[in-house]
matplotlib code that plots the C-alpha trace (Angstrom):
import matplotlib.pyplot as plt

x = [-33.1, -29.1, -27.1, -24.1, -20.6, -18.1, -14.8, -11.8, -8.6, -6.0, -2.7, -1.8, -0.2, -3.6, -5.6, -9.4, -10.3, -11.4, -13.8, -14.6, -15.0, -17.3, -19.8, -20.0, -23.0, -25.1, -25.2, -23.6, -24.1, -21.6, -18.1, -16.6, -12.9, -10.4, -6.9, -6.5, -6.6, -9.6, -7.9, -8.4, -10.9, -10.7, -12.2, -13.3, -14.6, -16.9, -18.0, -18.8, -20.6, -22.8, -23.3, -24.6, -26.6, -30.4, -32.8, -34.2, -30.6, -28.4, -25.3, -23.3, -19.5, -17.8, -17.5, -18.3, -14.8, -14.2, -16.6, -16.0, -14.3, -15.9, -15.2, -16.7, -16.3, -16.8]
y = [11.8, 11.5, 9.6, 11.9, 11.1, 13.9, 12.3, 14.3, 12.9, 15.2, 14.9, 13.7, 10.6, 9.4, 6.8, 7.2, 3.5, 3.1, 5.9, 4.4, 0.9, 2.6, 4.0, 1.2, 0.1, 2.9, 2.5, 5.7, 7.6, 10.3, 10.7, 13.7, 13.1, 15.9, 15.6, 18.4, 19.7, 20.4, 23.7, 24.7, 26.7, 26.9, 23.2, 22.9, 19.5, 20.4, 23.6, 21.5, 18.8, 21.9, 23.4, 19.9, 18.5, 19.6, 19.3, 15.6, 14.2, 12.2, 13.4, 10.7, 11.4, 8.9, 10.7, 14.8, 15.8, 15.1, 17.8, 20.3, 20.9, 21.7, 24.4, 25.0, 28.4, 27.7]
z = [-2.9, -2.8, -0.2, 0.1, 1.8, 2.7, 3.8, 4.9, 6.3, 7.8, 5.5, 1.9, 3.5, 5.6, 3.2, 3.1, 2.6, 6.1, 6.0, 2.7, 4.6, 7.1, 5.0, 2.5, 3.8, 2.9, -0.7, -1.3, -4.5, -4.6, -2.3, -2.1, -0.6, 0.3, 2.5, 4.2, 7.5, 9.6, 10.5, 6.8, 6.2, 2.4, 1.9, -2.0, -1.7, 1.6, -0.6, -3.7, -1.7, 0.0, -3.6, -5.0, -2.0, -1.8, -0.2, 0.2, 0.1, 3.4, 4.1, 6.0, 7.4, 9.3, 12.4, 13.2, 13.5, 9.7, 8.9, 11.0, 14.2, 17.9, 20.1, 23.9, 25.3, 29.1]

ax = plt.figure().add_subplot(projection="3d")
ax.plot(x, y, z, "-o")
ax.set_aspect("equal")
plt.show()
């Protein structure tokens, strides 16, 4: 069993060592990093983390909005 991470910031510029900081005590064994909107629906990093993870393995994010975003029809 795998501990996975997926972490996504929004824009080239953004850095990912907080989300790094964040999960660090997990004792993650494999990151898989993209920078790219969460409007984006073509996410290659997301698709490769679904393709590797199975079943048995974590996956941890730092927060739900960097996986995928939310919406309420009221």
């Amino acid at each position: 069993m795998s501990k996975i991470a997926y972490i996504r910031v929004s824009s080239k510029n953004q850095n990912v060592g907080r989300r790094h900081q964040a999960l660090s005590s997990y004792k993650i064994d494999c990151f898989f990093e993209e920078k790219i909107s969460g409007k984006d629906m073509n996410r290659p990093e997301l698709k490769g983390m679904m393709d590797w993870v199975r079943e048995g393995d974590t996956v941890y994010v730092e927060s739900f909005s960097r996986l995928a975003r939310v919406c309420c029809i009221c």
